[in-house]
TISELO-565857 format. One record per residue (C-alpha): residue number from 1; chain; residue in one letter; x, y, z. Coordinates in Angstrom, 2 decimals. Last residue first. Layout:
# TISELO-565857
NUM,A,a,X,Y,Z
...
***
This chain:
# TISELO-565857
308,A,x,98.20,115.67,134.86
307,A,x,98.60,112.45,136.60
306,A,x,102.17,110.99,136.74
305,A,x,101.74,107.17,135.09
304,A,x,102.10,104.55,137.54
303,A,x,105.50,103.04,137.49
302,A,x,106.63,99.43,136.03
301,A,x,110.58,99.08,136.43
300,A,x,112.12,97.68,133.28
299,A,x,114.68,94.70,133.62
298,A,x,116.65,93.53,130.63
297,A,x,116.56,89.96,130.05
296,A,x,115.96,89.85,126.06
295,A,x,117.29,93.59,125.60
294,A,x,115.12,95.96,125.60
293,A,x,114.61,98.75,123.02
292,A,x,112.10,101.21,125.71
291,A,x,110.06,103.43,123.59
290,A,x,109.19,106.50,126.06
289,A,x,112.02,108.71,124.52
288,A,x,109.92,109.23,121.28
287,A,x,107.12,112.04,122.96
286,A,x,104.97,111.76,119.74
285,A,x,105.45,109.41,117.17
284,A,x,106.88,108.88,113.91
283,A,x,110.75,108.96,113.91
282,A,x,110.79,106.74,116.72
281,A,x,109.14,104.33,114.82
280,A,x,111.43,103.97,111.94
279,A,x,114.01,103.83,114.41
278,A,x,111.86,100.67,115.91
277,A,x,112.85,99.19,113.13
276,A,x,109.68,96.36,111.90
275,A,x,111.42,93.07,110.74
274,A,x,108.78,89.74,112.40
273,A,x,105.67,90.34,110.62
272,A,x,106.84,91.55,107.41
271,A,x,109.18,88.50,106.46
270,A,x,111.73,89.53,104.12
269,A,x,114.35,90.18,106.78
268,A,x,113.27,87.29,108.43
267,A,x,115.98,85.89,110.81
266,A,x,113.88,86.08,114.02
265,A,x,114.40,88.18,117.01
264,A,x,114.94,92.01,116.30
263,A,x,110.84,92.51,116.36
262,A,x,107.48,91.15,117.89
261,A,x,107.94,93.17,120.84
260,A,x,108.68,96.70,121.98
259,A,x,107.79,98.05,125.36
258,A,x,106.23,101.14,124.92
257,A,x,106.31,103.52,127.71
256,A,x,102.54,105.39,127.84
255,A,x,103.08,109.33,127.94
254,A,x,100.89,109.74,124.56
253,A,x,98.45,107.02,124.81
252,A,x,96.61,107.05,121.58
251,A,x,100.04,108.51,119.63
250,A,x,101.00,104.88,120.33
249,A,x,98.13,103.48,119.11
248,A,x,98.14,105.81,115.91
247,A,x,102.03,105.10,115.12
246,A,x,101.20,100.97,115.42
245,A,x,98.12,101.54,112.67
244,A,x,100.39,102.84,110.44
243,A,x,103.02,100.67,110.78
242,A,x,100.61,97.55,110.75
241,A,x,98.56,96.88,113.50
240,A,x,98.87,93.24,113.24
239,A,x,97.08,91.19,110.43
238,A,x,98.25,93.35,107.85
237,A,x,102.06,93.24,108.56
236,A,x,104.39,96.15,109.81
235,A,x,104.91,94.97,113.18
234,A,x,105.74,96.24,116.57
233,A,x,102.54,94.49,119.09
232,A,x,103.41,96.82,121.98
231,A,x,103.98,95.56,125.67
230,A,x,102.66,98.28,126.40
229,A,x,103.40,100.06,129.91
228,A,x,101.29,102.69,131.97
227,A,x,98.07,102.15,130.58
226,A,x,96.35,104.98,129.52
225,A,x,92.22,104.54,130.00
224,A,x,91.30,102.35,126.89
223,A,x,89.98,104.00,123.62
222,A,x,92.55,103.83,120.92
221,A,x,92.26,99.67,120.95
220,A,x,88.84,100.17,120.88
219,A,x,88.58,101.45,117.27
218,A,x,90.29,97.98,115.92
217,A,x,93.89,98.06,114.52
216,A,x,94.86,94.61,113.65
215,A,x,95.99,92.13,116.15
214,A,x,98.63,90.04,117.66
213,A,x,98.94,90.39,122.12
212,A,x,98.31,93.54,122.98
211,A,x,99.89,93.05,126.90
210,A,x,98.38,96.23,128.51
209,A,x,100.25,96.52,131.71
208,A,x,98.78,99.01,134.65
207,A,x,100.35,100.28,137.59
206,A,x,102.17,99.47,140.19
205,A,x,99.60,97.47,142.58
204,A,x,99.17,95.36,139.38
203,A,x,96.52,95.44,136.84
202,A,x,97.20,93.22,133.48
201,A,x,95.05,93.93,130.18
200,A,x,95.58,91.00,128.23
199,A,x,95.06,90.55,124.50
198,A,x,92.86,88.35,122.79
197,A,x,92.90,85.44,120.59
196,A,x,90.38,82.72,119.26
195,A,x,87.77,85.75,120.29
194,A,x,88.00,86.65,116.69
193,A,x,87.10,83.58,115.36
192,A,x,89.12,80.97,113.75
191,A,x,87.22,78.38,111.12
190,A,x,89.09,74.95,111.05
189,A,x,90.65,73.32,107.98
188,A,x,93.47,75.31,108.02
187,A,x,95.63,76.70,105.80
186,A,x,93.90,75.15,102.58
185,A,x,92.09,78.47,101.69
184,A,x,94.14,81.60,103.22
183,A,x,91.59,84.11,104.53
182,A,x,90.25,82.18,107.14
181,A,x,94.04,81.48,108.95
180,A,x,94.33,85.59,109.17
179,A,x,91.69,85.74,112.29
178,A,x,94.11,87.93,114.14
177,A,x,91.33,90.56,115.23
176,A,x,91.84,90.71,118.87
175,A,x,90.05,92.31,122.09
174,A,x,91.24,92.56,125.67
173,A,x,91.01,89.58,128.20
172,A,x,91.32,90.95,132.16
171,A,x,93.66,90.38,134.73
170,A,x,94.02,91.58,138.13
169,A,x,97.11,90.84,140.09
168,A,x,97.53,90.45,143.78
167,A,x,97.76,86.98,143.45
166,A,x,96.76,85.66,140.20
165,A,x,93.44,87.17,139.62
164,A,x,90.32,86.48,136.73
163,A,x,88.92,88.84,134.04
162,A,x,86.51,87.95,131.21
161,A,x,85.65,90.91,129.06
160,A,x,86.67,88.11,126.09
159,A,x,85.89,84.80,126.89
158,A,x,87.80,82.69,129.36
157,A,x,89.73,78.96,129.64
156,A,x,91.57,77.62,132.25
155,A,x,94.69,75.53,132.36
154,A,x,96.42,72.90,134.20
153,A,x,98.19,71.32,130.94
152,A,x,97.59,68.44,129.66
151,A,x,98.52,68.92,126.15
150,A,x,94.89,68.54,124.91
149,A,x,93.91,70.92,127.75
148,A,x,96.03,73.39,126.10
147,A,x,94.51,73.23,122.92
146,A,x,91.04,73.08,124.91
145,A,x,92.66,76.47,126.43
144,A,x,93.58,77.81,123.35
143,A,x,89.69,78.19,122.00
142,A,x,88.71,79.59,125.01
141,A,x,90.80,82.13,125.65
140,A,x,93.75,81.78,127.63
139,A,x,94.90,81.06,130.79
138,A,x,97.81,78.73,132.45
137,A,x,97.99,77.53,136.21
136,A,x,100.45,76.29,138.97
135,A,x,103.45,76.69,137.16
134,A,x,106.76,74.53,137.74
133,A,x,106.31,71.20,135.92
132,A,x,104.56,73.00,133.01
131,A,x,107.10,75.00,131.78
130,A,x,109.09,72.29,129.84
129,A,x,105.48,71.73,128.02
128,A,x,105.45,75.28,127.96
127,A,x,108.35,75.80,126.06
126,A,x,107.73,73.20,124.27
125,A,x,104.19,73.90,122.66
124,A,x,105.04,77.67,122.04
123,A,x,102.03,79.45,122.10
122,A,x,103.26,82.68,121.06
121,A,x,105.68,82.34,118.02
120,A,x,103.60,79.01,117.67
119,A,x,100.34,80.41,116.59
118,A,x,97.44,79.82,119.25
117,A,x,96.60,82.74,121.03
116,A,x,97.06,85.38,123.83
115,A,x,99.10,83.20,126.55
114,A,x,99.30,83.70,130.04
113,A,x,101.41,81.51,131.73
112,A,x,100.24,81.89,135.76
111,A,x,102.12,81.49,139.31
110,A,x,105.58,80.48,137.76
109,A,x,108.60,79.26,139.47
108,A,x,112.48,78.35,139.48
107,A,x,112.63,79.12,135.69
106,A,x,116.23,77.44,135.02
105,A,x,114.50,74.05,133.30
104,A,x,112.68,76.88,131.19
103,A,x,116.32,78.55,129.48
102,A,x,116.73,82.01,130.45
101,A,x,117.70,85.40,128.40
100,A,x,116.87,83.36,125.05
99,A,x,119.63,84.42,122.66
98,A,x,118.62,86.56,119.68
97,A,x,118.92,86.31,116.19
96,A,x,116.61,82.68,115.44
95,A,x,116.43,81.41,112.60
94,A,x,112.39,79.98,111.87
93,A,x,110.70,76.74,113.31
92,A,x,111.40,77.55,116.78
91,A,x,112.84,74.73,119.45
90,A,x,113.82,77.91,122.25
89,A,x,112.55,80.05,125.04
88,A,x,108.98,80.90,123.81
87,A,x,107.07,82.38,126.71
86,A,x,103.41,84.22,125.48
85,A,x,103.33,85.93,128.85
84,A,x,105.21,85.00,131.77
83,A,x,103.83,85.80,135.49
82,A,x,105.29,86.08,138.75
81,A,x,104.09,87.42,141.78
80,A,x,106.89,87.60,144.09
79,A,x,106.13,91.93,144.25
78,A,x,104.61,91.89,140.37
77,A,x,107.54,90.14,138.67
76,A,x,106.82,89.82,134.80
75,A,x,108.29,87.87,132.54
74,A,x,107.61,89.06,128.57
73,A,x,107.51,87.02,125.66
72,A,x,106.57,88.52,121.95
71,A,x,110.05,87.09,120.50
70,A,x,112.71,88.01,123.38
69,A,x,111.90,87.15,126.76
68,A,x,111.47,90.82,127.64
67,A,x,111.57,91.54,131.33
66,A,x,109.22,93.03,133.40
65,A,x,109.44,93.78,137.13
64,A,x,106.77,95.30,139.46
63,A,x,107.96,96.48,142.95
62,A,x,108.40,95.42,146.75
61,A,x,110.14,92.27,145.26
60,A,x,109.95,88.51,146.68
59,A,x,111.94,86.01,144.48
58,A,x,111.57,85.39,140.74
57,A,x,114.37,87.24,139.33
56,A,x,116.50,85.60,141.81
55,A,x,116.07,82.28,139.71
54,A,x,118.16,83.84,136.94
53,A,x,119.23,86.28,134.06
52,A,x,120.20,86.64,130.99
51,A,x,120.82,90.05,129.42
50,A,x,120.95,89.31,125.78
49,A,x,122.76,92.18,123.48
48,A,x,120.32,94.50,121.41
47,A,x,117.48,92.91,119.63
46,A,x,117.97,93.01,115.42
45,A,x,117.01,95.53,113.37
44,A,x,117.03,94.07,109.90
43,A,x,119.36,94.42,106.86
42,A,x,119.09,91.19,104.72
41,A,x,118.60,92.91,101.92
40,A,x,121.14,94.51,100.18
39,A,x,123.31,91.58,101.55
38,A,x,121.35,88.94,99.70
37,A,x,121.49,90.57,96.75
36,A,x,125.41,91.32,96.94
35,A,x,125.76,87.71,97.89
34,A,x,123.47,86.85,94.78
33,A,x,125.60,88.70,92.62
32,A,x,128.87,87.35,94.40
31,A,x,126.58,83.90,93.59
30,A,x,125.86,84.67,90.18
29,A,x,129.49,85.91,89.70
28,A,x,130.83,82.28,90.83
27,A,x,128.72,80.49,88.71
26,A,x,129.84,82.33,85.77
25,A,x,133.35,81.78,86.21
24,A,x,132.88,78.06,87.19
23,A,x,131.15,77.52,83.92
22,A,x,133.41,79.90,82.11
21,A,x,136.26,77.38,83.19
20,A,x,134.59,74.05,82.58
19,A,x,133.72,75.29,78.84
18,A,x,137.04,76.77,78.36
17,A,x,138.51,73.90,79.67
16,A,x,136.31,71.15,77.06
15,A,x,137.02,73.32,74.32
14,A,x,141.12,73.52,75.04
13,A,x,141.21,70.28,75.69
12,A,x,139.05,69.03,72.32
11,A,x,141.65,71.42,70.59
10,A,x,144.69,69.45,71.99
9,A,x,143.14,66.24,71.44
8,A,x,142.72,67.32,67.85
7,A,x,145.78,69.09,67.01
6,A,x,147.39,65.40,68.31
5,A,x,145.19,63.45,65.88
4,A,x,146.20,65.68,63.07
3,A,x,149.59,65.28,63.91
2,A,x,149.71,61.71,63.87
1,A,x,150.88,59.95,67.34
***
Protein backbone atom coordinates (compact mmCIF):
# COMPACT_ATOMS: atom_id res chain seq x y z
CA UNK A 1 0.00 0.00 0.00
CA UNK A 2 1.54 3.63 -0.94
CA UNK A 3 2.55 5.65 1.84
CA UNK A 4 0.51 8.45 1.20
CA UNK A 5 -2.51 6.26 1.10
CA UNK A 6 -1.52 4.61 4.39
CA UNK A 7 -0.88 8.37 6.24
CA UNK A 8 -4.28 8.82 5.02
CA UNK A 9 -6.26 5.94 6.47
CA UNK A 10 -4.34 6.44 9.49
CA UNK A 11 -5.31 10.19 9.77
CA UNK A 12 -9.03 9.51 8.68
CA UNK A 13 -8.79 6.97 12.00
CA UNK A 14 -7.48 9.17 14.09
CA UNK A 15 -10.34 12.00 12.99
CA UNK A 16 -13.07 9.71 12.94
CA UNK A 17 -11.92 8.39 16.95
CA UNK A 18 -11.44 11.62 18.17
CA UNK A 19 -14.74 12.59 16.92
CA UNK A 20 -16.49 9.26 18.39
CA UNK A 21 -14.48 9.72 21.55
CA UNK A 22 -15.30 13.48 22.49
CA UNK A 23 -18.81 12.55 21.50
CA UNK A 24 -19.07 9.94 24.16
CA UNK A 25 -16.99 12.25 26.48
CA UNK A 26 -19.30 14.97 26.21
CA UNK A 27 -22.36 13.00 26.48
CA UNK A 28 -21.32 11.48 29.44
CA UNK A 29 -20.58 14.94 31.38
CA UNK A 30 -24.06 16.24 30.28
CA UNK A 31 -25.61 13.45 31.89
CA UNK A 32 -23.18 13.48 35.34
CA UNK A 33 -24.32 17.24 34.88
CA UNK A 34 -27.74 16.33 34.53
CA UNK A 35 -27.38 13.64 37.41
CA UNK A 36 -26.00 16.38 39.56
CA UNK A 37 -29.17 18.49 38.38
CA UNK A 38 -31.41 16.03 38.95
CA UNK A 39 -30.05 15.23 42.38
CA UNK A 40 -30.06 18.95 43.53
CA UNK A 41 -33.49 18.66 43.07
CA UNK A 42 -35.18 15.84 43.54
CA UNK A 43 -35.12 16.25 47.40
CA UNK A 44 -38.70 15.79 48.73
CA UNK A 45 -40.14 14.66 52.02
CA UNK A 46 -41.31 11.53 51.46
CA UNK A 47 -44.02 9.41 53.94
CA UNK A 48 -42.29 7.53 56.63
CA UNK A 49 -42.25 3.58 56.43
CA UNK A 50 -45.82 1.84 55.41
CA UNK A 51 -47.67 0.28 58.23
CA UNK A 52 -50.09 -2.09 56.50
CA UNK A 53 -52.63 -3.42 58.02
CA UNK A 54 -55.80 -5.71 57.78
CA UNK A 55 -59.43 -6.83 58.05
CA UNK A 56 -59.19 -6.45 61.98
CA UNK A 57 -58.97 -2.84 61.44
CA UNK A 58 -62.49 -2.92 60.55
CA UNK A 59 -64.06 -4.91 63.40
CA UNK A 60 -66.01 -3.54 66.46
CA UNK A 61 -63.89 -0.79 68.50
CA UNK A 62 -65.06 1.18 71.65
CA UNK A 63 -63.00 4.17 70.05
CA UNK A 64 -62.39 6.22 66.83
CA UNK A 65 -59.53 5.04 64.53
CA UNK A 66 -57.90 6.86 61.60
CA UNK A 67 -55.42 5.75 59.45
CA UNK A 68 -53.71 7.48 56.58
CA UNK A 69 -54.06 5.69 53.25
CA UNK A 70 -51.32 7.57 51.91
CA UNK A 71 -52.10 10.33 49.08
CA UNK A 72 -55.14 12.45 50.66
CA UNK A 73 -56.91 8.96 51.92
CA UNK A 74 -57.77 8.38 55.32
CA UNK A 75 -59.79 5.08 56.96
CA UNK A 76 -61.55 5.79 59.70
CA UNK A 77 -62.99 3.35 62.44
CA UNK A 78 -65.64 5.16 64.49
CA UNK A 79 -66.57 2.07 67.12
CA UNK A 80 -67.26 -0.69 63.76
CA UNK A 81 -68.23 2.24 61.85
CA UNK A 82 -66.07 2.46 59.08
CA UNK A 83 -65.52 5.04 56.65
CA UNK A 84 -62.67 5.84 53.88
CA UNK A 85 -62.24 9.16 52.56
CA UNK A 86 -60.88 10.05 49.15
CA UNK A 87 -59.29 6.09 48.93
CA UNK A 88 -56.69 5.72 46.22
CA UNK A 89 -54.87 2.36 46.77
CA UNK A 90 -53.03 1.97 43.53
CA UNK A 91 -53.27 2.40 39.21
CA UNK A 92 -52.04 6.33 39.55
CA UNK A 93 -50.95 8.27 36.68
CA UNK A 94 -47.83 9.82 38.50
CA UNK A 95 -44.63 7.69 40.55
CA UNK A 96 -45.65 6.69 43.32
CA UNK A 97 -43.11 6.82 46.88
CA UNK A 98 -45.18 5.19 49.21
CA UNK A 99 -46.69 1.72 49.53
CA UNK A 100 -50.47 1.50 49.86
CA UNK A 101 -51.01 0.23 53.62
CA UNK A 102 -53.95 -2.19 52.16
CA UNK A 103 -54.84 -3.30 48.83
CA UNK A 104 -59.12 -2.92 48.16
CA UNK A 105 -59.75 -6.78 47.50
CA UNK A 106 -58.28 -6.96 51.41
CA UNK A 107 -60.91 -4.19 52.69
CA UNK A 108 -63.33 -6.65 54.43
CA UNK A 109 -66.05 -3.74 54.65
CA UNK A 110 -67.07 -0.24 54.17
CA UNK A 111 -70.29 1.58 55.49
CA UNK A 112 -69.69 4.97 53.35
CA UNK A 113 -66.70 6.29 50.70
CA UNK A 114 -66.72 9.76 51.08
CA UNK A 115 -65.13 11.56 48.50
CA UNK A 116 -64.54 15.55 48.24
CA UNK A 117 -64.21 15.95 44.41
CA UNK A 118 -63.51 14.83 41.14
CA UNK A 119 -59.62 14.85 40.30
CA UNK A 120 -58.12 11.46 40.29
CA UNK A 121 -55.64 11.80 43.33
CA UNK A 122 -59.07 11.78 45.19
CA UNK A 123 -61.62 10.18 43.19
CA UNK A 124 -59.82 7.38 42.14
CA UNK A 125 -62.00 5.48 39.51
CA UNK A 126 -60.35 2.01 40.40
CA UNK A 127 -60.02 2.04 43.60
CA UNK A 128 -63.47 2.49 44.03
CA UNK A 129 -64.61 0.48 41.32
CA UNK A 130 -62.63 -2.46 43.33
CA UNK A 131 -64.37 -0.83 46.39
CA UNK A 132 -67.64 -1.05 45.30
CA UNK A 133 -68.44 -4.76 45.93
CA UNK A 134 -68.03 -4.23 49.70
CA UNK A 135 -69.60 -0.66 50.60
CA UNK A 136 -73.04 -0.05 51.05
CA UNK A 137 -73.06 3.71 49.99
CA UNK A 138 -70.76 6.59 48.56
CA UNK A 139 -71.38 10.60 48.97
CA UNK A 140 -70.32 13.48 47.42
CA UNK A 141 -71.42 16.60 46.10
CA UNK A 142 -73.50 16.86 43.48
CA UNK A 143 -71.54 17.18 40.65
CA UNK A 144 -69.38 13.81 41.66
CA UNK A 145 -72.20 11.91 42.44
CA UNK A 146 -73.70 11.90 38.67
CA UNK A 147 -69.87 10.95 37.97
CA UNK A 148 -70.37 8.32 40.26
CA UNK A 149 -73.70 7.35 39.11
CA UNK A 150 -72.14 7.03 35.63
CA UNK A 151 -69.88 4.29 37.13
CA UNK A 152 -72.67 2.63 38.84
CA UNK A 153 -71.99 3.13 41.93
CA UNK A 154 -74.64 3.25 44.97
CA UNK A 155 -74.15 6.81 45.65
CA UNK A 156 -75.85 9.95 46.81
CA UNK A 157 -75.43 13.29 46.00
CA UNK A 158 -75.60 16.69 48.48
CA UNK A 159 -75.06 20.42 48.34
CA UNK A 160 -72.98 22.20 50.49
CA UNK A 161 -74.50 22.71 54.37
CA UNK A 162 -75.95 19.34 53.54
CA UNK A 163 -75.34 16.75 56.28
CA UNK A 164 -76.46 13.08 56.29
CA UNK A 165 -75.40 9.91 59.01
CA UNK A 166 -73.61 6.70 58.61
CA UNK A 167 -74.19 4.97 61.77
CA UNK A 168 -73.45 6.84 64.63
CA UNK A 169 -71.64 9.39 62.59
CA UNK A 170 -72.74 12.81 61.57
CA UNK A 171 -71.54 14.28 58.48
CA UNK A 172 -71.78 17.49 57.03
CA UNK A 173 -70.29 19.14 53.47
CA UNK A 174 -67.79 22.06 54.23
CA UNK A 175 -66.84 24.67 51.66
CA UNK A 176 -64.20 24.49 48.64
CA UNK A 177 -62.66 26.77 46.20
CA UNK A 178 -60.74 24.21 43.83
CA UNK A 179 -62.30 25.55 40.68
CA UNK A 180 -58.60 25.58 38.95
CA UNK A 181 -60.00 23.63 35.60
CA UNK A 182 -61.74 27.38 34.55
CA UNK A 183 -58.66 29.07 34.58
CA UNK A 184 -56.76 26.85 32.14
CA UNK A 185 -58.51 27.25 28.52
CA UNK A 186 -58.64 23.81 26.72
CA UNK A 187 -58.57 21.78 30.14
CA UNK A 188 -61.89 21.11 30.18
CA UNK A 189 -64.69 21.78 28.27
CA UNK A 190 -67.06 21.92 31.25
CA UNK A 191 -67.46 24.92 33.72
CA UNK A 192 -66.60 23.70 37.59
CA UNK A 193 -68.22 25.48 40.37
CA UNK A 194 -67.28 25.85 43.67
CA UNK A 195 -69.70 23.49 45.19
CA UNK A 196 -68.08 20.78 42.53
CA UNK A 197 -65.98 19.97 45.76
CA UNK A 198 -66.29 20.36 49.37
CA UNK A 199 -64.82 19.25 52.41
CA UNK A 200 -66.31 17.08 55.14
CA UNK A 201 -66.86 17.92 58.56
CA UNK A 202 -67.22 14.35 60.33
CA UNK A 203 -68.87 14.11 64.05
CA UNK A 204 -68.23 11.00 65.89
CA UNK A 205 -68.97 10.09 69.56
CA UNK A 206 -65.04 10.94 69.94
CA UNK A 207 -64.78 13.98 68.73
CA UNK A 208 -64.80 15.90 65.73
CA UNK A 209 -62.84 15.28 62.15
CA UNK A 210 -62.63 18.06 59.70
CA UNK A 211 -61.59 16.29 56.42
CA UNK A 212 -60.53 19.74 54.17
CA UNK A 213 -60.57 18.10 51.28
CA UNK A 214 -58.48 20.60 48.20
CA UNK A 215 -59.05 24.23 48.55
CA UNK A 216 -57.78 27.69 48.78
CA UNK A 217 -57.91 29.70 51.87
CA UNK A 218 -61.50 31.10 52.23
CA UNK A 219 -62.46 33.31 55.55
CA UNK A 220 -64.64 30.41 56.84
CA UNK A 221 -62.18 27.99 56.91
CA UNK A 222 -60.62 30.12 60.14
CA UNK A 223 -64.03 30.28 61.64
CA UNK A 224 -65.32 26.72 62.56
CA UNK A 225 -65.61 25.60 66.31
CA UNK A 226 -62.00 23.57 66.85
CA UNK A 227 -62.13 20.35 65.53
CA UNK A 228 -60.22 17.87 67.21
CA UNK A 229 -58.29 16.28 64.15
CA UNK A 230 -57.52 17.73 60.50
CA UNK A 231 -56.95 15.83 58.10
CA UNK A 232 -54.99 18.95 56.72
CA UNK A 233 -54.82 19.83 53.00
CA UNK A 234 -50.41 20.22 53.18
CA UNK A 235 -49.61 21.95 49.99
CA UNK A 236 -47.80 24.80 48.75
CA UNK A 237 -49.85 25.35 45.43
CA UNK A 238 -52.38 28.16 44.60
CA UNK A 239 -55.38 26.25 44.40
CA UNK A 240 -54.88 24.69 47.95
CA UNK A 241 -54.10 26.74 50.89
CA UNK A 242 -50.80 27.39 49.94
CA UNK A 243 -47.97 27.59 52.67
CA UNK A 244 -49.14 30.60 53.82
CA UNK A 245 -52.52 30.04 53.92
CA UNK A 246 -51.82 26.27 55.57
CA UNK A 247 -49.69 28.20 58.68
CA UNK A 248 -52.92 30.56 59.24
CA UNK A 249 -55.42 27.49 59.44
CA UNK A 250 -53.41 25.79 61.62
CA UNK A 251 -52.62 28.77 63.88
CA UNK A 252 -56.81 29.00 63.55
CA UNK A 253 -57.15 26.03 65.75
CA UNK A 254 -54.26 26.16 68.00
CA UNK A 255 -54.53 22.68 70.06
CA UNK A 256 -56.15 20.90 66.88
CA UNK A 257 -53.74 17.62 65.81
CA UNK A 258 -53.03 17.92 62.23
CA UNK A 259 -53.04 15.02 60.30
CA UNK A 260 -50.94 15.62 57.27
CA UNK A 261 -52.00 14.78 53.73
CA UNK A 262 -51.39 15.61 50.28
CA UNK A 263 -47.51 15.14 50.79
CA UNK A 264 -44.47 12.36 50.87
CA UNK A 265 -46.48 10.20 48.28
CA UNK A 266 -45.92 11.04 44.74
CA UNK A 267 -42.59 11.43 42.85
CA UNK A 268 -42.96 15.22 42.11
CA UNK A 269 -40.30 17.07 43.45
CA UNK A 270 -41.10 19.82 40.97
CA UNK A 271 -44.67 19.52 41.33
CA UNK A 272 -46.05 22.11 43.99
CA UNK A 273 -49.08 20.36 44.91
CA UNK A 274 -47.83 17.11 45.93
CA UNK A 275 -43.83 18.24 47.80
CA UNK A 276 -44.77 20.48 50.85
CA UNK A 277 -42.08 19.38 54.19
CA UNK A 278 -43.90 19.25 56.94
CA UNK A 279 -40.41 20.49 58.72
CA UNK A 280 -41.02 23.55 56.98
CA UNK A 281 -44.26 23.54 58.76
CA UNK A 282 -43.25 22.79 62.01
CA UNK A 283 -41.05 25.61 61.98
CA UNK A 284 -44.08 27.96 61.44
CA UNK A 285 -46.80 27.30 63.71
CA UNK A 286 -47.83 27.45 67.06
CA UNK A 287 -47.83 24.47 69.55
CA UNK A 288 -45.62 22.13 66.66
CA UNK A 289 -45.93 18.73 68.53
CA UNK A 290 -49.67 18.40 67.44
CA UNK A 291 -48.61 17.56 63.64
CA UNK A 292 -48.89 13.89 63.49
CA UNK A 293 -46.25 12.49 60.22
CA UNK A 294 -48.14 9.20 59.73
CA UNK A 295 -47.20 6.55 58.16
CA UNK A 296 -49.67 5.06 55.40
CA UNK A 297 -51.35 2.51 58.03
CA UNK A 298 -50.47 4.09 61.17
CA UNK A 299 -53.26 4.27 63.69
CA UNK A 300 -54.11 7.69 65.47
CA UNK A 301 -56.59 7.64 68.33
CA UNK A 302 -59.32 10.50 67.87
CA UNK A 303 -59.86 12.37 71.42
CA UNK A 304 -62.04 15.27 72.21
CA UNK A 305 -60.16 18.31 72.66
CA UNK A 306 -59.52 19.22 76.70
CA UNK A 307 -61.75 22.30 77.31
CA UNK A 308 -60.10 25.30 78.66
Amino acid sequence: MPSNLKKYIRTIFVATFSFFFYAAMNTLQAQTDTAKTSKAKKYQAKAPETQPFDANAFGPSDHTTLRWLGMAGYFINSRGTTLMVDPLLGEFDMPIMIKFPIAPKDVPKLDAVLITHADNDHYSVPTNRDLKPVTKVFHSTRYVDSLMKGEGFPSVGHNIGDSFTVGPVRVKLTTADHAYQNHYPGMSTRWFANEDACGFWIETPDGNIWAQGDSRLLPEHLNYPAPDAILFDFSDSEWHFTFEGAVKIANAYPNTPLLLNHWGSVDSPDFSPFNADPEKLRKSIVNPGRIYVLAPGEPFTLKKLKQK
